[in-house]
C-alpha positions as CSV (number, residue, x, y, z in Angstrom):
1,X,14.0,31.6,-8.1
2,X,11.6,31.9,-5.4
3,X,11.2,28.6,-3.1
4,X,8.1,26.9,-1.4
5,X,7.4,28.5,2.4
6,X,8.5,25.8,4.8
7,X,11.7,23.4,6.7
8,X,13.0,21.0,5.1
9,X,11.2,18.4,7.8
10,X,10.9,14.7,7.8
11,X,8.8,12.8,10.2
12,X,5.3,11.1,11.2
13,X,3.1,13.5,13.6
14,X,0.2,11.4,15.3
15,X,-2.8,14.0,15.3
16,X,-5.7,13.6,16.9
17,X,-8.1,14.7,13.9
18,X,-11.0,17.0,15.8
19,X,-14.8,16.4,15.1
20,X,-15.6,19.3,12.1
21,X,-12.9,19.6,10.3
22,X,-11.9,17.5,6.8
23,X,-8.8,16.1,6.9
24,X,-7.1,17.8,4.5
25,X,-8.1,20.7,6.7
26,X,-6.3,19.6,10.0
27,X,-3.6,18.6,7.8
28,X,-2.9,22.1,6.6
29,X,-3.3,23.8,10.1
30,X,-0.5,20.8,11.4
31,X,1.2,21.8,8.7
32,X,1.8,25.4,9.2
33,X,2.1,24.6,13.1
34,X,5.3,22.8,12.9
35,X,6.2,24.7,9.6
36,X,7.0,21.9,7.1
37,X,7.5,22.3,3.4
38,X,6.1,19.0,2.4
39,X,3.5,17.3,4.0
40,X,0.5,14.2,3.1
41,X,-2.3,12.0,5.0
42,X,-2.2,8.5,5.0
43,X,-6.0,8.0,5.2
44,X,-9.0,10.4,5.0
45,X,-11.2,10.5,8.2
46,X,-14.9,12.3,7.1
47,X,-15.1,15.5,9.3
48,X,-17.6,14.0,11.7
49,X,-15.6,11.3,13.0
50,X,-12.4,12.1,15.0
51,X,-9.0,10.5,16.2
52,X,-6.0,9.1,14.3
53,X,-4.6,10.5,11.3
54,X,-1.1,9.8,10.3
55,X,0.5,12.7,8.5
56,X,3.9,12.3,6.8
57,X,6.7,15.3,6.9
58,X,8.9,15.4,3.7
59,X,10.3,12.2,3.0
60,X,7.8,10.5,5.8
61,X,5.5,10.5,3.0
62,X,7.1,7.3,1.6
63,X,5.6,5.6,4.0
64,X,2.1,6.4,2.1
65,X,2.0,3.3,0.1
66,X,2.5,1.4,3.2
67,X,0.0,2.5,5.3
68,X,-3.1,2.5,2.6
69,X,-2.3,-1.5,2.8
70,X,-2.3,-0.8,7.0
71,X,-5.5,-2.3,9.4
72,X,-7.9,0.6,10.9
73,X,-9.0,0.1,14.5
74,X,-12.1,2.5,15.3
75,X,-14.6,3.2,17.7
76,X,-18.1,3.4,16.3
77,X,-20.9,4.3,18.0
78,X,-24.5,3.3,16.0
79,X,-27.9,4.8,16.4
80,X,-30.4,2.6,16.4
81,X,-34.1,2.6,14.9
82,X,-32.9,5.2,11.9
83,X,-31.0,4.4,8.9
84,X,-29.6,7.6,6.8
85,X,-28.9,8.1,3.0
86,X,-24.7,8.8,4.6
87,X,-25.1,5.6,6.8
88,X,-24.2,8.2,9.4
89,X,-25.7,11.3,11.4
90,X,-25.0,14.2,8.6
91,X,-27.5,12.2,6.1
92,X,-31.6,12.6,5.7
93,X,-33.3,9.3,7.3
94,X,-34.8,6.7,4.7
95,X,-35.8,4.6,7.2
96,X,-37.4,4.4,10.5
97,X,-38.4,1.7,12.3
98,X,-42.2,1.6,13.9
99,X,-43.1,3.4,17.2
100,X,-43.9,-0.2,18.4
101,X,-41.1,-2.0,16.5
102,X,-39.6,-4.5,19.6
103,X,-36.5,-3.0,21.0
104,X,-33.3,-3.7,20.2
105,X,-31.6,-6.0,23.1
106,X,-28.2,-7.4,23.8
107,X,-28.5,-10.8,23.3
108,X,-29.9,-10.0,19.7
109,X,-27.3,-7.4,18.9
110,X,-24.2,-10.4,20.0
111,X,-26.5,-12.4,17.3
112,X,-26.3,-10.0,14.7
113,X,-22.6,-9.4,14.9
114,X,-21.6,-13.0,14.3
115,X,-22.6,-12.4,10.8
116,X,-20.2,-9.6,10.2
117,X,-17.2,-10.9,12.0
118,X,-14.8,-12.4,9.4
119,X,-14.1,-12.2,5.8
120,X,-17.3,-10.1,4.7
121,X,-19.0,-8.1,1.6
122,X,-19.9,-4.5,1.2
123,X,-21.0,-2.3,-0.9
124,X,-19.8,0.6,-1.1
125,X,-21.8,3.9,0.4
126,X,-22.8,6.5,-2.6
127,X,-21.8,9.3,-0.5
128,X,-18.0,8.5,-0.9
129,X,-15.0,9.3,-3.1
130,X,-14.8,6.6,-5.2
131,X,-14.8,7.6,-9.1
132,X,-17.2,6.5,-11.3
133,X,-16.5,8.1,-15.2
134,X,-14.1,10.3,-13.6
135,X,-16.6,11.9,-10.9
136,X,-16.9,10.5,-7.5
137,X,-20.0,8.8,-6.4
138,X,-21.0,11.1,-3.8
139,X,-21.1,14.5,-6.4
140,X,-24.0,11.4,-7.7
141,X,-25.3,11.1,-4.8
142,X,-26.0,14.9,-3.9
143,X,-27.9,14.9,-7.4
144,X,-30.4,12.3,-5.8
145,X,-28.3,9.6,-8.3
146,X,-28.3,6.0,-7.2
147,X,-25.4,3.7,-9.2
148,X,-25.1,0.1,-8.7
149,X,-22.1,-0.5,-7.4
150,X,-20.6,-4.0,-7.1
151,X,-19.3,-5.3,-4.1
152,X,-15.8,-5.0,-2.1
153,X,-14.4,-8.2,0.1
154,X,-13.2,-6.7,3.2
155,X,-12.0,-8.2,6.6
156,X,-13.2,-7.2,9.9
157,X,-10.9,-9.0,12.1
158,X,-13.0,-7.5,15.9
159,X,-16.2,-6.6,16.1
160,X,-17.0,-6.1,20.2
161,X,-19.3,-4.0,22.0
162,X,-17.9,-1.7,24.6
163,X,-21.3,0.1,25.7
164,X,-25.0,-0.9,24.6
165,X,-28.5,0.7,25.4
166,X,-31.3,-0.1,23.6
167,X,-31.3,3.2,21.6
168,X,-27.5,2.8,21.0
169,X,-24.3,0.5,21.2
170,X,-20.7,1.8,20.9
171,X,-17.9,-1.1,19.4
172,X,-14.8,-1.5,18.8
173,X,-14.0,-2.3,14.6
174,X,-10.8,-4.0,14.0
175,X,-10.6,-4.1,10.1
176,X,-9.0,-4.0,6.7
177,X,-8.2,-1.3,4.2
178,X,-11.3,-0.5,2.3
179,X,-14.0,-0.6,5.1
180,X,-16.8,1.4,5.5
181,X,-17.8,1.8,8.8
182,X,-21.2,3.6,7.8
183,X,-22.1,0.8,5.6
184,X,-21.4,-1.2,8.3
185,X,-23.7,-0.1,10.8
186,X,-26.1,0.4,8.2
187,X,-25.1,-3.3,7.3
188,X,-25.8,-3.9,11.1
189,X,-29.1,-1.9,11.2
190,X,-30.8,-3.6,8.4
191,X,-29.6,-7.2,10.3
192,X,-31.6,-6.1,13.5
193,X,-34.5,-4.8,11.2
194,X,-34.6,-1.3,13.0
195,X,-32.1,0.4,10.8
196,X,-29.2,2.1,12.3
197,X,-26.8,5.0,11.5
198,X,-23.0,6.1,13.1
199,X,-23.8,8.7,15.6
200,X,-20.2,9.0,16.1
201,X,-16.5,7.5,14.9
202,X,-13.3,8.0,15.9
203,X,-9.8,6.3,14.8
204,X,-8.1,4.8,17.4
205,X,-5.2,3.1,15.5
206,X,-3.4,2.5,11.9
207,X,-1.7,-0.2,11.2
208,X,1.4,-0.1,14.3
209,X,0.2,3.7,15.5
210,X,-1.9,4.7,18.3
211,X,-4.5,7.0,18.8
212,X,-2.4,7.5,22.7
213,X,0.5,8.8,21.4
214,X,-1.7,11.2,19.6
215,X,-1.5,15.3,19.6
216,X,-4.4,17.5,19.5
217,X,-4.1,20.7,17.2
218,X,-4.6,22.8,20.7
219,X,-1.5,21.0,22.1
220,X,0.4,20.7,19.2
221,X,0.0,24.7,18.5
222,X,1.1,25.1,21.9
223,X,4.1,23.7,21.7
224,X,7.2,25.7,22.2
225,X,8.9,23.2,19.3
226,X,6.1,22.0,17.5
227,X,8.9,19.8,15.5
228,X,9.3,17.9,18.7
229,X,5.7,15.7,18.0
230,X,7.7,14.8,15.2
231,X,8.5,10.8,15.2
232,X,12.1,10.5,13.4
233,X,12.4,8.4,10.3
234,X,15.0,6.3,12.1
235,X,12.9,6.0,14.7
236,X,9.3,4.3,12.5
237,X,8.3,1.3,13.3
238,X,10.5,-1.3,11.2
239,X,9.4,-1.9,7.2
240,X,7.4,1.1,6.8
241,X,9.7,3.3,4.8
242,X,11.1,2.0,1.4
243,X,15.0,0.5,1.3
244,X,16.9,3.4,1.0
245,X,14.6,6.4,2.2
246,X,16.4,7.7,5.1
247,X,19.2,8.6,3.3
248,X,18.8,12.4,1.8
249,X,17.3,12.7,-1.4
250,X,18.9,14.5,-4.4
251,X,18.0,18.5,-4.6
């Protein structure tokens, strides 16, 4: 009987996801770098954004149901005086604020983002992958289809900004599963009346991993051992794998 291509691996390997590709995409190219048999993402990133993505080795990928309930920290960076039908730069503008619309300043940006700190509600963008009749929103969305969708409760535990300039401010989102950082800094936009998209996003932690103990595909295909980025399933942070799951699994 012929078998699946690939080691018998187990183990988390911290990539840092590169701007372009889906994840699913630098999954399968981690994949076939440190030559796993079985192998799964703990949390889509769109191929714009960059940085964290937490993929599971064999029986790693118990630690799935986990880390969909785990906090996202991200770095955002939002364009300001355009909002997008994405909520981010890969959209078409539906909005743009006046030539002589008042700039956007510091002190009324800190205003803005009291509002948003906290338990808050969103609703969701159309150009995502929830289901609606068994299709997801955004195969809608591409048909010029607008659905009402209700809205989602989500936490955003930090909202700081790191870097502002008029045209743009770059912040650090500390939040809860289910956020939408586009709809956020559309969210954002629409509070500072100039519209706003995300110019740029990238992960910077999940739940108790860091984007700094991260590997890029470059350095990980490198590697003379590959396996070695390989964090051990005795060695995960505690209460992440299921009671039981490092011992070997039936064949």
């Amino acid at each position: 009987m012929a078998t699946r291509r690939g080691q018998l691996l187990d183990g988390v390997l911290l990539l840092d996801k590169p701007e372009g590709l889906s994840s699913n995409h630098a999954l399968q190219r981690a994949k076939r770098t440190v030559d796993a048999r079985k192998a799964g993402h703990t949390g889509t990133l769109d191929p714009f954004a960059t940085g964290l993505l937490v993929c599971c080795m064999g029986r790693a990928t118990k630690i799935s149901a986990a880390m969909l309930q785990a906090d996202k920290i991200y770095e955002a960076t939002l364009g300001f005086g355009e909002e997008t039908d994405s909520g981010d730069l890969t959209g078409h503008v539906v909005f743009r604020a006046a030539p002589d619309a008042a700039p956007v300043t510091r002190p009324g940006l800190d205003r803005a983002l009291t509002g948003f700190r906290g338990e808050i509600e969103q609703i969701p963008p159309m150009y995502s992958a929830l289901k609606r009749d068994g299709k997801p929103l955004y195969e809608y969305a591409r048909q010029g289809i607008e659905l009402e969708r209700a809205p989602r409760r989500v936490s955003i535990y930090r909202l700081d900004v790191l870097e502002f300039t008029p045209r743009q401010a770059r912040l650090s989102v500390h939040c809860s599963k289910g956020t939408y950082v586009r709809t956020l800094a559309q969210d954002i936009g629409r509070a500072l009346g100039c519209g706003a998209h995300l110019t740029s996003l990238r992960r910077t932690g999940v739940g108790p991993f860091a984007l700094a103990d991260a590997v890029t595909l470059d350095a990980l295909q490198a590697m003379p051992r590959p396996q070695d980025a390989l964090i051990g399933l005795d060695a995960l942070p505690a209460g992440l794998m299921p009671a039981g799951s490092t011992q070997k699994d039936e064949l």
